[in-house]
C-alpha positions in Angstrom: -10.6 7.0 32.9 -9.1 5.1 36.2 -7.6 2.1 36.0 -10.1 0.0 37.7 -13.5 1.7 35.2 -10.8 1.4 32.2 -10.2 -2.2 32.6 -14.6 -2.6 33.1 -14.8 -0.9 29.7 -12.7 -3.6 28.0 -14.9 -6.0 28.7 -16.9 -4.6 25.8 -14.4 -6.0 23.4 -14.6 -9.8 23.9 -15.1 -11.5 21.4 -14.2 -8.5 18.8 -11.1 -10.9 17.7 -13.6 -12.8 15.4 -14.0 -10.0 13.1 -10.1 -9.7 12.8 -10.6 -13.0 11.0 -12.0 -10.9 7.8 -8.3 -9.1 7.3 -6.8 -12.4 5.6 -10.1 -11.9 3.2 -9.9 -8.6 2.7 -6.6 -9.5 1.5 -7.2 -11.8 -0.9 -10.3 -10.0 -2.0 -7.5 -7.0 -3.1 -5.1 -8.8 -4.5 -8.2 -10.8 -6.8 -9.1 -7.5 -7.9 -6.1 -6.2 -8.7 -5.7 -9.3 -10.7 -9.6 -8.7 -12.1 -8.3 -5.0 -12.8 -4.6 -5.5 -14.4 -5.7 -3.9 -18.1 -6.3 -0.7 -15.7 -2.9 0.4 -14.1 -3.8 2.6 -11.6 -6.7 0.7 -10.6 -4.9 -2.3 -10.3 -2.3 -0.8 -8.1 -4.6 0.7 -6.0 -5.9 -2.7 -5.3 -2.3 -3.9 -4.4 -1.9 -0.8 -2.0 -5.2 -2.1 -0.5 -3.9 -5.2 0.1 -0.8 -3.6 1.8 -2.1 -1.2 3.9 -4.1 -4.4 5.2 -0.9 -6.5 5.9 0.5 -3.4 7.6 -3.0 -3.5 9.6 -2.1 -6.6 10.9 1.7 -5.9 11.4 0.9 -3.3 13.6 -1.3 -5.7 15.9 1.2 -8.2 15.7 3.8 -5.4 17.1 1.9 -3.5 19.5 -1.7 -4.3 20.0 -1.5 -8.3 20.4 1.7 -7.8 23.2 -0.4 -5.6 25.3 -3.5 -7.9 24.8 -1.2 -10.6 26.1 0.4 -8.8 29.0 -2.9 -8.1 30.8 -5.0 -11.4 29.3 -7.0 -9.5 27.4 -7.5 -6.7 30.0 -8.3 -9.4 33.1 -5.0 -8.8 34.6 -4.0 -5.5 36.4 0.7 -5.6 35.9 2.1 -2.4 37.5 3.2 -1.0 34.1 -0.6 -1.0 32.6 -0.4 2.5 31.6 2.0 2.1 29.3 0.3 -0.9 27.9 -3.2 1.2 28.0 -1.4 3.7 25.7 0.1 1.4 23.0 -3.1 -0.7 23.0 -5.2 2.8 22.2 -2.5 4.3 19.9 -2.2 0.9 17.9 -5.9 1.1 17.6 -5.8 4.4 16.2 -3.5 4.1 13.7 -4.6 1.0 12.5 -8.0 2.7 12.3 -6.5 5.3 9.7 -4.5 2.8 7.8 -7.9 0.4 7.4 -9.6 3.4 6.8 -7.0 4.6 3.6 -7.0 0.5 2.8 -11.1 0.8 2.0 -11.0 4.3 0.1 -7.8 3.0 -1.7 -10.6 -0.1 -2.5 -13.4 1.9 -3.4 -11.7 4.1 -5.7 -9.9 1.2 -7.4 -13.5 -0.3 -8.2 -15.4 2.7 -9.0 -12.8 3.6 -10.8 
């Protein structure tokens, strides 16, 4: 995608910071049922490594999402180096996609369990 159709498709993600809110729940919600679960060991630390994999979530955005986010005001601004920001905006987002991803099975398993 050009640069000029690429930085018309992020308009479709204002306002998607709200749901970034949940993470600090999602949190919490681990660790409570880790705490909920502690008579089960490997539930229980599946919780915990629920609640990790969330704080590395949000490490990651901190790192390398939020910086390029910043650097084009949320994808408003054109700099000369965009590319580069383009391709650690979309690899952040896919990696954090896996690690929320292995954060809700390690969840679900922990309660089903």
């Amino acid at each position: 995608m050009g640069e000029a159709d690429y930085f018309v498709a992020q308009r479709a993600f204002a306002g998607w910071w709200i749901v970034g809110l949940m993470l600090p729940l999602a949190i919490l919600a681990n660790i409570g049922n880790a705490a909920a679960l502690r008579a089960d060991g490997p539930a229980m630390v599946l919780s915990i490594a629920g609640a990790v994999l969330i704080v590395v979530n949000l490490l990651i955005f901190m790192i390398f999402t939020r910086p390029a986010n910043a650097a084009t005001k949320n994808w408003t601004v054109q700099p000369e180096h965009w590319e580069s920001l383009r391709r650690e905006w979309e690899y952040s987002h896919a990696v954090n996609a896996a690690v929320t991803f292995l954060a809700f099975c390690c969840a679900t398993l922990a309660s089903i369990r």
